[in-house]
Residue, then its C-alpha position, 0 to 999 in steps of 0.5 A: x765299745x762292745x757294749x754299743x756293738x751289741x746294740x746295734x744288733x740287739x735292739x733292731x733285731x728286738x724291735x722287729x721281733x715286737x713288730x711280729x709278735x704284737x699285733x699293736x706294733x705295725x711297720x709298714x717297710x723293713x727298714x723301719x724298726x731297723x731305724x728305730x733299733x739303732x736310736x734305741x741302740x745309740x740313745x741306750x748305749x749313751x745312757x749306759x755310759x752315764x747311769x750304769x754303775x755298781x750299785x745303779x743297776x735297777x735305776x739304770x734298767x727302769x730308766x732304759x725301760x722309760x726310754x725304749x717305750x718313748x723312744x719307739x711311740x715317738x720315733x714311729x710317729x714319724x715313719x709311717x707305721x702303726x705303734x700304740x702306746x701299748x705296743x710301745x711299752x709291750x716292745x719296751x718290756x721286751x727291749x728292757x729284758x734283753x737290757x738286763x742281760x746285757x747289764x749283767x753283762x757289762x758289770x760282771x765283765x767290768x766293761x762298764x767302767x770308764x777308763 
């Protein structure tokens, strides 16, 4: 469950992040990468439950990676911003690193494991 917590604080704050440092990712209201941070957040936190295991952690990082970059083309296609599909792995690669983090986290904190 805190792995979903940070989630949903990360992968906003992450997107939007994206939205400022890269000039091919352009939302046009604020509220916008919010909604796709908490997709992300919510699609990655259900991946994590199910991939995220001792000895998956790169199988579960690059599926993350896959995910978050098609997740953010897709869902901005939909809202009414500006997202390349090079603005879209760029913000995947960002959301990926913070990704990584948060694994080694959960791993060494044993909070990966289903009770």
């Amino acid at each position: 469950m805190m792995g979903l917590i940070v989630k949903l604080i990360v992968c906003p704050l992450t997107v939007f992040l994206a939205s400022v440092i890269f000039p091919n990712v352009n939302y046009t209201v604020f509220y916008q990468p919010i909604i796709v941070g908490f997709i992300l957040a919510i699609s990655a936190h259900m991946m994590e439950v199910v991939l995220l295991k001792e000895g998956r952690f790169w199988i579960s990082t690059i599926v993350d990676f896959i995910a978050a970059a098609l997740i953010v083309y897709v869902v901005s296609l939909f809202q009414d911003a500006t997202v390349t599909v090079l603005g879209a792995i760029l913000t995947g690669i960002l959301l990926t690193i913070t990704e990584l983090v948060q694994h080694q986290w959960l791993i060494r904190s044993g909070r990966n494991q289903k009770t």
